[in-house]
C-alpha positions in Angstrom: -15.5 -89.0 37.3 -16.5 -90.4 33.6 -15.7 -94.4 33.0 -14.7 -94.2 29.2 -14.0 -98.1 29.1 -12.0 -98.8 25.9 -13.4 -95.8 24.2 -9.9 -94.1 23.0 -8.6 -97.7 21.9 -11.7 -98.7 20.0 -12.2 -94.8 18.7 -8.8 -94.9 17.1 -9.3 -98.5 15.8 -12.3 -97.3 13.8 -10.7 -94.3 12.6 -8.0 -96.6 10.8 -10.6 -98.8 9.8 -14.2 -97.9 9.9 -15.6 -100.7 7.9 -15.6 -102.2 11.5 -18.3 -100.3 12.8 -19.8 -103.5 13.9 -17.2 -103.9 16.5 -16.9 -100.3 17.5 -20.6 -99.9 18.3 -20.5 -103.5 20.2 -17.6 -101.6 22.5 -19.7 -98.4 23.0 -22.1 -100.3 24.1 -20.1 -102.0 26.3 -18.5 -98.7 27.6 -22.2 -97.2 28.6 -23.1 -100.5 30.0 -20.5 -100.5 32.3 -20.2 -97.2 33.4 -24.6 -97.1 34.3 -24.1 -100.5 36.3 -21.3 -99.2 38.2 -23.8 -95.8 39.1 -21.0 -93.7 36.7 -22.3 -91.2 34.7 -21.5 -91.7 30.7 -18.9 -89.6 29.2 -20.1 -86.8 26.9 -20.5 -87.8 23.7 -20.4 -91.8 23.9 -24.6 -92.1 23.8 -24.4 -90.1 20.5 -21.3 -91.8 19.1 -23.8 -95.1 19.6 -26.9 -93.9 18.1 -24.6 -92.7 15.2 -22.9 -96.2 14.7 -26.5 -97.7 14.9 -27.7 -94.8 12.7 -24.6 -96.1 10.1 -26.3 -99.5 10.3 -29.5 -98.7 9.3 -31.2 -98.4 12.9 -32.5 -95.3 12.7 -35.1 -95.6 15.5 -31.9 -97.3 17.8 -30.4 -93.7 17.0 -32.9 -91.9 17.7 -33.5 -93.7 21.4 -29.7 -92.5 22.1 -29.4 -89.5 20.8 -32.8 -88.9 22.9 -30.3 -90.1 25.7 -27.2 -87.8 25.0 -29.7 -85.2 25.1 -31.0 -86.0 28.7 -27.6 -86.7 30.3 -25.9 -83.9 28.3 -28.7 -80.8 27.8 -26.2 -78.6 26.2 -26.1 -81.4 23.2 -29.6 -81.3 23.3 -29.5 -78.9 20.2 -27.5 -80.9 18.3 -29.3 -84.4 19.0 -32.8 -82.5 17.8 -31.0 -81.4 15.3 -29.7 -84.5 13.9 -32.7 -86.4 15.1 -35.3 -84.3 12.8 -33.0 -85.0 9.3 -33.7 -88.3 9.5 -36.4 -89.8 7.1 -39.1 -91.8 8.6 -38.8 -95.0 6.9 -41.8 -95.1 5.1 -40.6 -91.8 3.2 -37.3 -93.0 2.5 -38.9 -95.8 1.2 -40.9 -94.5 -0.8 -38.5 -91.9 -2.2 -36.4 -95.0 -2.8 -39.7 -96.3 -4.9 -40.2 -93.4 -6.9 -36.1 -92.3 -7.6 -36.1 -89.1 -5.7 -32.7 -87.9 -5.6 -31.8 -90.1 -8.8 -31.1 -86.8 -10.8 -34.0 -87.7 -12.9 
């Protein structure tokens, strides 16, 4: 039905160590390319588990593209994904937020 790849193995790798998110997102990635080549349709869940590892790493328009995809395979996380999807700063506010100390305390 779903090909999940090494998704468990790799899930419970980055669980005991998550600084390796680098390696995790490079096997999610692996996991959806596989299972689209082979005309498989992509667990639940693994396009938003990637756009949340690239979301960790500071590619917040990456996220955004596959969250935008969890939503289209997966309508019922479509919620969620919008959700998530409108919390994150454009870049240009963050920026400047960063600029000006917003949410220094000050």
């Amino acid at each position: 039905m779903y090909s999940w790849g090494s998704y468990s193995g790799s899930l419970l790798n980055y669980y005991k160590n998550p600084q390796e998110v680098e390696e995790f997102s490079t096997k999610l990635r692996e996991t959806i390319d596989k299972a689209e080549a082979a005309g498989g349709k992509v667990p639940p869940g693994v396009y938003a588990e990637y756009g949340y590892t690239l979301l960790e790493q500071g590619d917040e328009d990456g996220a955004a593209f596959w969250f935008s995809k969890e939503s289209e395979a997966w309508p019922e996380s479509a919620y969620l994904m919008q959700s998530v999807t409108s919390r994150m700063e454009p870049k240009g506010q963050a920026d400047e937020a960063a600029t000006n100390g917003a949410g220094s305390g000050s």
